[in-house]
C-alpha positions as CSV (number, residue, x, y, z in Angstrom):
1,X,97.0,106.1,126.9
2,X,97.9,108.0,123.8
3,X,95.8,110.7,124.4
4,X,97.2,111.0,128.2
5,X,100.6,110.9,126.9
6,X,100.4,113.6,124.5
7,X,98.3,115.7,127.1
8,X,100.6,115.0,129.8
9,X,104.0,115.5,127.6
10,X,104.2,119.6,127.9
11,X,103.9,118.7,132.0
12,X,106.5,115.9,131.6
13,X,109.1,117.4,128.9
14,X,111.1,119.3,131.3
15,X,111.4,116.0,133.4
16,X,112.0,114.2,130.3
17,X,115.0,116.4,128.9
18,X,116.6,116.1,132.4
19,X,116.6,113.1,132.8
20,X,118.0,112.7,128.8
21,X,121.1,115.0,129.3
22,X,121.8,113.0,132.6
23,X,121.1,109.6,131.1
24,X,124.0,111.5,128.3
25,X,125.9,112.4,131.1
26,X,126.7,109.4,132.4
27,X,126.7,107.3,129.0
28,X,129.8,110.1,128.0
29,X,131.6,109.2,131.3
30,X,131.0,105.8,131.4
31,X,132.4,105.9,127.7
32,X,135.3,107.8,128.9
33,X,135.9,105.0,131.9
34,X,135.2,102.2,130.2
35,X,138.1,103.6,127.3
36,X,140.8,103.7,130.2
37,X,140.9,99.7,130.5
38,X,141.9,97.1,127.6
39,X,138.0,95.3,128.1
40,X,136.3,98.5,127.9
41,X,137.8,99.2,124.2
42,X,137.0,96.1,123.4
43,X,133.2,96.5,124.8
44,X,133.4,99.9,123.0
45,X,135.0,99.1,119.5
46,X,131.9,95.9,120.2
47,X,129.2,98.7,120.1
48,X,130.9,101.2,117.6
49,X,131.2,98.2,115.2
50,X,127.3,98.1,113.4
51,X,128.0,101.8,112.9
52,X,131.8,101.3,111.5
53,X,130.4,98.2,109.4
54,X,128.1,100.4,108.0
55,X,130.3,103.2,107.2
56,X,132.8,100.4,105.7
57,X,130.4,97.9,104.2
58,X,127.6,100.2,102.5
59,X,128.1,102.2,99.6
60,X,126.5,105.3,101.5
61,X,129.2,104.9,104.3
62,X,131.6,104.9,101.4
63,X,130.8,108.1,99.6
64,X,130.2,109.6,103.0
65,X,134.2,108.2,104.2
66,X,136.1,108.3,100.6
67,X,134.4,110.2,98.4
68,X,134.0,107.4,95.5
69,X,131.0,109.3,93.7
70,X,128.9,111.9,94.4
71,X,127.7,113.0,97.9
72,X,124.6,110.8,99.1
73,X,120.9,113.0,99.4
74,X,120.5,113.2,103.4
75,X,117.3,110.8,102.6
76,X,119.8,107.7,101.7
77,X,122.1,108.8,104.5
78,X,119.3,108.4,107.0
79,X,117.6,105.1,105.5
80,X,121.4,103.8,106.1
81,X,121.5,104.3,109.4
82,X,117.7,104.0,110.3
83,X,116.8,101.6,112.5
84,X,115.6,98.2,110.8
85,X,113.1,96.4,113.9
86,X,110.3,97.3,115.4
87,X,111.2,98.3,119.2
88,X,114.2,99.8,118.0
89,X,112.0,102.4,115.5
90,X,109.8,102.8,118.5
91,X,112.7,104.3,120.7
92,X,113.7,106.3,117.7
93,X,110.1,107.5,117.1
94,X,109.6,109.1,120.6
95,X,112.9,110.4,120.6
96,X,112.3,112.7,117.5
97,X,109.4,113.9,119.1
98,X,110.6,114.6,122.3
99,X,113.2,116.9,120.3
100,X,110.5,118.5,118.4
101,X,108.6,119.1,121.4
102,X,111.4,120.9,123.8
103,X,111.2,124.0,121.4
104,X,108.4,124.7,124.4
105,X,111.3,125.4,126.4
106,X,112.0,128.5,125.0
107,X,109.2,130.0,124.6
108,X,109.4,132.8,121.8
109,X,112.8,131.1,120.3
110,X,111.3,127.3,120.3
111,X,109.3,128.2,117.5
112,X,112.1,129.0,115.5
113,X,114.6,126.3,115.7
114,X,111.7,124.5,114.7
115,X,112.8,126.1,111.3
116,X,115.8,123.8,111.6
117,X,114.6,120.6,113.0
118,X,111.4,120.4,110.6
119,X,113.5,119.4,107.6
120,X,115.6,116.9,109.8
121,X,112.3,115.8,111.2
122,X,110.9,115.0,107.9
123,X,113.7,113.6,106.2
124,X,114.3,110.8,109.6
125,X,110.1,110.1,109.4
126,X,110.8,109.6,105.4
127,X,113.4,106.9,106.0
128,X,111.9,104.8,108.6
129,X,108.1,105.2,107.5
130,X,108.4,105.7,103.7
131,X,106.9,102.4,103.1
132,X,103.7,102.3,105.6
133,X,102.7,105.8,105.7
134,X,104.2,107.6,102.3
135,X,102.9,110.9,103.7
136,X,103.9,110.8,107.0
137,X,106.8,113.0,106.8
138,X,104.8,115.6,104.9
139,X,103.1,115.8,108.3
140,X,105.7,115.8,110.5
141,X,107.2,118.6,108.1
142,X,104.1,120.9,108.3
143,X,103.4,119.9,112.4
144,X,106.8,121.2,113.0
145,X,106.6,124.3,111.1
146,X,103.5,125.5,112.4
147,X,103.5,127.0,115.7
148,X,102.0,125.3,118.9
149,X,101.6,121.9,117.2
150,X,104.5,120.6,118.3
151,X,102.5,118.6,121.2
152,X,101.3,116.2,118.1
153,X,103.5,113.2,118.3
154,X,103.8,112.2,114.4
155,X,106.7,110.2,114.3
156,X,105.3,107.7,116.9
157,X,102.0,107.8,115.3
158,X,103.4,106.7,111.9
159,X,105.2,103.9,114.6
160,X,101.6,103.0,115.5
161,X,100.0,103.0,111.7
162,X,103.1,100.8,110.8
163,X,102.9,98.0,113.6
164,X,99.4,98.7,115.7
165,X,97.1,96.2,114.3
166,X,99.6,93.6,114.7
167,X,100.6,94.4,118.5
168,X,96.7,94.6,119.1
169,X,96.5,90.9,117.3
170,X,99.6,89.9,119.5
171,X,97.8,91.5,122.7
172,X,94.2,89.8,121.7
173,X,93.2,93.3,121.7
């Protein structure tokens, strides 16, 4: 399935990143709607909250909101706000590589905003794979930087190193 996936993505992406920017479209307007009505602010401070909390409540947030010390490295920004379980990493996981793998889009100028995104790649793979694959972003680093090897889905392969052999277990695989 893995193998189909990752064959099948540069057919799929297009599809993919439409149907993202509309999925975006509509979670912006329904935002927008929901904020016109007393229960929709309080169904939208309910969601904003984790991310306020952590702002508020972590002495990352803090640093980042009132300056109390010096500015947090990017690495202890993103392990604040990494996601903590399992599906929720997944989601994360394909969604970085579905960003790394639309620089196919543009054909000659794809390979270079992969300048940009390979450090931001890196340092989000670091944060939420540190522990299980210690290498992982080094990877993800070099696969982004190099031209055409964008079609290598790292992050969700350093998802797979971290939690495959217990979802085969829990599958009786």
């Amino acid at each position: 399935m893995g193998v189909a996936l990752t064959i099948g993505l540069p057919v799929f992406l297009p599809l993919i990143l439409l149907g993202l920017v509309a999925g975006l479209t509509m979670l912006i307007a329904s935002i927008i709607l929901a904020l016109s009505s007393r229960a929709g602010r309080v169904k939208v401070e309910g969601l904003l909250d984790p991310v306020i909390r952590k702002l508020t409540h972590t002495s990352t947030g803090q640093q980042l909101l009132y300056e109390t010390g010096p500015r947090p490295s990017p690495l202890r920004v993103a392990k604040t706000f990494a996601p903590k379980g399992k599906w929720e990493r997944l989601v994360t996981s394909i969604v970085l590589d579905v960003i790394g793998c639309s620089s196919y889009l543009l054909p000659v100028l794809g390979e270079m905003t992969d300048l940009a995104w390979a450090p931001l790649f890196a340092v989000c793979v670091h944060a939420m794979y540190s522990e299980s694959s210690p290498y992982a972003h080094y990877v993800g680093l070099i696969e982004e930087l190099l031209p055409f090897t964008d079609i290598i889905p790292t992050a969700t392969l350093a998802w797979l190193r971290e939690n495959g052999a217990a979802l085969a277990k829990a599958l009786h695989i």
